[in-house]
C-alpha positions in Angstrom: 75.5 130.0 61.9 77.2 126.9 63.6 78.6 127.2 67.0 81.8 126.0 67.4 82.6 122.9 70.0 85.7 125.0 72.7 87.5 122.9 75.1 89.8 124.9 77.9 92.8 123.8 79.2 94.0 124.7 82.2 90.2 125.2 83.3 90.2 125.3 87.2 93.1 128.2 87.2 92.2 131.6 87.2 92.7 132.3 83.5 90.3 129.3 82.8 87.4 130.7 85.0 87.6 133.9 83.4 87.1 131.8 80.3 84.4 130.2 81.2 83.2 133.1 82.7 83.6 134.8 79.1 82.1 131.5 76.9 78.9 132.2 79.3 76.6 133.3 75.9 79.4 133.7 73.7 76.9 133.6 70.5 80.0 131.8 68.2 81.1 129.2 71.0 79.9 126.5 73.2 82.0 125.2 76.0 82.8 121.3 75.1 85.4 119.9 77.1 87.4 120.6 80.6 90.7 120.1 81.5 93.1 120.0 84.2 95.3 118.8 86.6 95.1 114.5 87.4 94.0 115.4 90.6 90.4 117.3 89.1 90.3 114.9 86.8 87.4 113.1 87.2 85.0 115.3 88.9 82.2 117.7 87.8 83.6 121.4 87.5 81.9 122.9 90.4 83.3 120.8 92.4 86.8 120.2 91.4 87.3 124.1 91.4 88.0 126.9 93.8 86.0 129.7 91.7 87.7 132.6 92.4 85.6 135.2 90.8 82.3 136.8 91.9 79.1 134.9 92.2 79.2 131.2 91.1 80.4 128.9 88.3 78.4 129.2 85.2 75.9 126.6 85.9 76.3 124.6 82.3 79.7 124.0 82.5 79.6 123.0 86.4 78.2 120.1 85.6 81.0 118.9 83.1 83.4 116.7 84.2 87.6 117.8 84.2 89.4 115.6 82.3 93.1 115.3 81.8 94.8 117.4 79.6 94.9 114.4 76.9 94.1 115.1 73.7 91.8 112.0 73.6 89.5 113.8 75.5 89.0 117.3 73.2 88.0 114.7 70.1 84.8 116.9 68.3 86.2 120.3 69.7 86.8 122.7 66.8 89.5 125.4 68.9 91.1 124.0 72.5 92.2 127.1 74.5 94.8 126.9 76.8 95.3 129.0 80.0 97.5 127.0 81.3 100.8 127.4 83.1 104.2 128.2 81.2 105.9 124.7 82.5 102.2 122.9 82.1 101.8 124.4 78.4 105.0 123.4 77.5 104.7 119.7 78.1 101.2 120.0 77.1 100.1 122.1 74.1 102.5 120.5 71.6 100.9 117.0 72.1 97.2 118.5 71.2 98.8 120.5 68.0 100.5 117.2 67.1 97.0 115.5 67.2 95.6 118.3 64.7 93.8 120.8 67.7 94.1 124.2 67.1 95.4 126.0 69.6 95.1 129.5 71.0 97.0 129.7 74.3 97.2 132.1 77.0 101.0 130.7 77.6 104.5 131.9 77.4 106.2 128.7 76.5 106.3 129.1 72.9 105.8 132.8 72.2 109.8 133.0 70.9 109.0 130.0 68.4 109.7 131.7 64.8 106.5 130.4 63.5 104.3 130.8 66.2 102.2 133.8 65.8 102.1 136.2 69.0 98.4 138.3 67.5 96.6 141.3 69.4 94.0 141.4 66.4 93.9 145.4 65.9 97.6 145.3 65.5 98.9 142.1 63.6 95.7 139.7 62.4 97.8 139.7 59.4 100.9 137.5 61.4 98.4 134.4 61.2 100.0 134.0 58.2 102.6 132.4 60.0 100.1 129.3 60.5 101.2 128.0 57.3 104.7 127.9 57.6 103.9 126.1 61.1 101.5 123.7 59.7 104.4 122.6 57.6 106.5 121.7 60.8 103.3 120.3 63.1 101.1 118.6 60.2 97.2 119.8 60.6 97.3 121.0 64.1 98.5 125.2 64.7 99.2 127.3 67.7 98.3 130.9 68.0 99.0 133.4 71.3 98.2 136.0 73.1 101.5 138.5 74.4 102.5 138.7 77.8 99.3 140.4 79.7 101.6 143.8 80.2 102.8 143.6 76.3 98.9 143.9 75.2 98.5 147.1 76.8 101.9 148.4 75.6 101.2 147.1 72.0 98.1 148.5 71.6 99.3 152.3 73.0 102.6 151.8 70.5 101.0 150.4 67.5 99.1 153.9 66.2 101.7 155.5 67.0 104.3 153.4 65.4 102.8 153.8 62.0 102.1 157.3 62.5 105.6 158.2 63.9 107.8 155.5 64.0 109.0 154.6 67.1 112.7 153.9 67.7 113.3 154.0 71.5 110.6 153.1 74.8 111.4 153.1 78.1 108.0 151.6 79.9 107.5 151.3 83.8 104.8 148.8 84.8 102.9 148.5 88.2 101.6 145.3 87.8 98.0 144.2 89.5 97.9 140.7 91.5 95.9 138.9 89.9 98.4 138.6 86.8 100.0 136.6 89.1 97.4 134.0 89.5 96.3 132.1 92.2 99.4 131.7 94.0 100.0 135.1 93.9 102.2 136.9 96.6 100.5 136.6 100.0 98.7 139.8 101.5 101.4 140.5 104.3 103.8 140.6 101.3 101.8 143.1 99.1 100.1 145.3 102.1 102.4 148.5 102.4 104.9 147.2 99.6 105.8 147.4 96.1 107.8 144.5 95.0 110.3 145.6 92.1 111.0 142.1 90.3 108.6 140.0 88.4 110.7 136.9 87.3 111.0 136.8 83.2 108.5 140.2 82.5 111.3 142.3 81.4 112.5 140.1 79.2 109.0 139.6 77.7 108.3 142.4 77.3 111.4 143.3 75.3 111.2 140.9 73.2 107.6 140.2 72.7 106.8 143.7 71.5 109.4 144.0 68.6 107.8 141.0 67.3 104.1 142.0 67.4 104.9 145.5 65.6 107.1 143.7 63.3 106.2 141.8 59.6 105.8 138.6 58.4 108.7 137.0 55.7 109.4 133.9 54.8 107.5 132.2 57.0 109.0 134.0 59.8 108.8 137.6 61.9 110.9 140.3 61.1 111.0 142.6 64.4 110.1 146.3 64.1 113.5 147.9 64.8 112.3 149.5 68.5 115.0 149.7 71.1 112.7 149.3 74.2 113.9 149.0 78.4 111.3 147.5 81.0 111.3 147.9 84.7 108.6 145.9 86.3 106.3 146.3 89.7 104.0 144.2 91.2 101.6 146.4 93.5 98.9 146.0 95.7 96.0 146.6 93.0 93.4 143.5 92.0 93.4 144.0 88.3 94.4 146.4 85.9 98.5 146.5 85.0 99.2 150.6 84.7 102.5 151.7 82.4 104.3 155.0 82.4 106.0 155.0 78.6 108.5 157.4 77.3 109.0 156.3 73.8 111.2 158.4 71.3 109.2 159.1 67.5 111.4 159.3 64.0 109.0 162.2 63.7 108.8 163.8 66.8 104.5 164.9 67.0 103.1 167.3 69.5 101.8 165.6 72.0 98.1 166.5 70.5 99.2 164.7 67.1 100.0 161.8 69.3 96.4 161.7 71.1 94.8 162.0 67.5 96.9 159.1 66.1 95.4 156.8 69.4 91.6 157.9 69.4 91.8 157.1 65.5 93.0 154.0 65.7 90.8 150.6 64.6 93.5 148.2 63.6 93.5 145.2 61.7 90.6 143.6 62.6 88.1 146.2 62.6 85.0 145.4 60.4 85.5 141.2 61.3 82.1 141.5 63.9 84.6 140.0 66.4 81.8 139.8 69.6 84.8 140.2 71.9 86.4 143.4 70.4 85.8 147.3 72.0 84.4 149.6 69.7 87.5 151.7 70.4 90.6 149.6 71.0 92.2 152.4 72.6 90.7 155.4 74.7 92.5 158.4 75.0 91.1 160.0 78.5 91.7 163.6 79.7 92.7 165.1 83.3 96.1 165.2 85.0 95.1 161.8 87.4 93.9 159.0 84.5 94.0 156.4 84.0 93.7 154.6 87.5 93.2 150.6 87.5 89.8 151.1 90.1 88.5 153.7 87.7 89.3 153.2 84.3 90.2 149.0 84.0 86.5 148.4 82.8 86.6 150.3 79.3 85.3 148.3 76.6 84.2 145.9 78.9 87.9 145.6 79.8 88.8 145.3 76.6 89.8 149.0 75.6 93.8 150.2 76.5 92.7 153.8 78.4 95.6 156.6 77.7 96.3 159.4 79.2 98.5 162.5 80.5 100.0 162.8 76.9 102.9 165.8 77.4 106.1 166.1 75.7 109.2 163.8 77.6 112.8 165.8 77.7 114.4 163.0 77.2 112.3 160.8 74.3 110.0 163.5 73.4 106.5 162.4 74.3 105.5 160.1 76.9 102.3 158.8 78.7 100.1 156.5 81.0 98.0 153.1 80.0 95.9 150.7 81.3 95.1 147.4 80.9 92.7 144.6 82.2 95.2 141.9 82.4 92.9 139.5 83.7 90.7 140.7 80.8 92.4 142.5 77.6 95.6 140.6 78.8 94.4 137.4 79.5 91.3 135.4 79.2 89.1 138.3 77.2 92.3 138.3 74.5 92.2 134.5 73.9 88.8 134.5 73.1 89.6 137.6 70.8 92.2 135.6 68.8 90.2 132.5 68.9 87.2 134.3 67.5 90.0 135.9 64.8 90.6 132.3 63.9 87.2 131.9 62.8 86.1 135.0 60.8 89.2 134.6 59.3 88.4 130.4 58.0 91.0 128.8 59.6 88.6 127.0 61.6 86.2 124.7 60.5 86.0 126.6 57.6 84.8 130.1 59.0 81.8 131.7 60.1 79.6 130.5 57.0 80.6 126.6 58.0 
């Protein structure tokens, strides 16, 4: 099969290095063009960035120059992804779907557009439908997204249940890992010995976000599942791996053993695609009264698995439990490359695997 010509934007932030990091022997994708900020632009890679990750740059795209983030310069790439800020992306994104890119972005900034589909592939491939209704506004060019990094995890944990049970009411409690903040992050004399209680917009994402992705697709537009769902977000001290306490109420109300049967069965949407980036179980369901913990557990699926756990009956809902997710990974960077490789086997790029 062909491999398809990627350009990142956003490539020297921390999103874009897990990217690259990612792309390193993707066996669908090649790493084409870099972008980023006017003052990288210009250089080779390795220099222009301050690789936060272990070990080094890859070494094939260290020797790439950064461009600006001009569509002129992504000319011959087949899918740009974007990890770029929420004030960057909106400025920028629109101008490469305008020039007929197709883009799948890491980014807030258009997540609430009504034809703008927000895809975690085991739960709603089927809302790329929403590309033609878009293309229709845009012309050739599309944009696809990734959820908020927090609303992955939750998605994933509420989907099987969702369709098992029907979820009406959630009250979810994130502790948020740094590195979802990126780079500029909260210093270490702000984290050490602290919890900080306020992470500016998450609430609101995750409230809205979610109904959408468990919603369907109509007239060119979402329809939001009719969940009633409350947020209260943490940042804490840990590197990677966003933890959730959920209490969520179900039209059917299961035993909590239902519930865990309804999550280790689930495949989703995607499942039977070959998708290289997707777990074999989208969801783990893990047993013992401590899991799942971010050190312990964050690296299920290679990061890309949601890890559940301490499934008991909620006085107040009637079940409740713990996730995980790798936000940097599952959240982030590992659930672009998901969607993007969803474009493909799906033949909305350059006409599919078989091109």
């Amino acid at each position: 099969m062909r491999r398809y010509r990627v350009g990142i934007l956003g490539a020297t932030g921390l999103v874009g290095q897990r990217l690259l990091e990612r792309l390193e022997g993707h066996p669908w994708f090649e790493t084409a063009a870099l972008g980023a900020s006017e003052r990288s632009a210009g250089r080779p890679y390795g220099e222009a960035v301050r690789w936060a990750l272990d070990g080094e740059p890859p070494p094939d795209p260290a020797g790439l120059p950064v461009h600006a983030c001009e569509p002129r310069a992504f000319e011959g790439c087949d899918l740009v992804l974007s990890g770029l800020d929420a004030e960057s992306g909106r400025r920028i994104e629109p101008r490469f779907v305008e020039a007929g890119h197709a883009v799948v972005s890491n980014c807030s900034a258009h997540r609430s557009l009504p034809d703008v589909p927000v895809v975690v592939p085991e739960v709603n491939a089927s809302h790329l439908d929403l590309i033609e209704a878009q293309r229709r506004r845009t012309g050739r060019g599309f944009l696809v997204t990734n959820p908020n990094c927090s609303v992955t995890g939750l998605v994933l944990a509420l989907a099987p249940l969702h369709r098992a049970f029907v979820a009406r009411r959630a009250v979810v409690v994130t502790l948020q890992a740094l590195s979802g903040a990126g780079l500029e992050g909260p210093r270490g004399l702000e984290i050490v010995d602290n919890v900080i209680p306020f992470i500016p917009g998450e609430e609101e994402k995750i409230e809205a976000e979610t109904g959408k992705i468990l919603g369907t697709v109509a007239g060119g537009a979402v329809r939001g599942a009719r969940l009633e769902i409350s947020a209260h977000c943490h940042r804490v001290g840990t590197i990677d791996g966003h933890l959730a306490a959920l209490s969520v109420e179900l039209e059917s109300g299961p035993a909590p053993a239902e519930a865990a049967e309804a999550l280790r069965a689930f495949r989703g949407e995607s499942e039977g695609l070959g998708l290289p980036s997707a777990p074999e179980r989208p969801v783990v369901v893990i047993e013992g009264p401590d899991r799942p913990q971010p050190r312990r557990d964050r690296l299920a699926g290679g990061g890309m698995s949601v890890v559940v756990g301490r499934i008991r009956p909620c006085p107040v809902l009637g079940l409740r439990l713990e996730l995980l997710a790798h936000n940097a990974v599952r959240g982030a960077a590992g659930g672009t490359l998901l969607n993007a490789e969803l474009l493909v086997a799906r033949g909305l790029v350059g006409g599919g695997r078989g091109a």
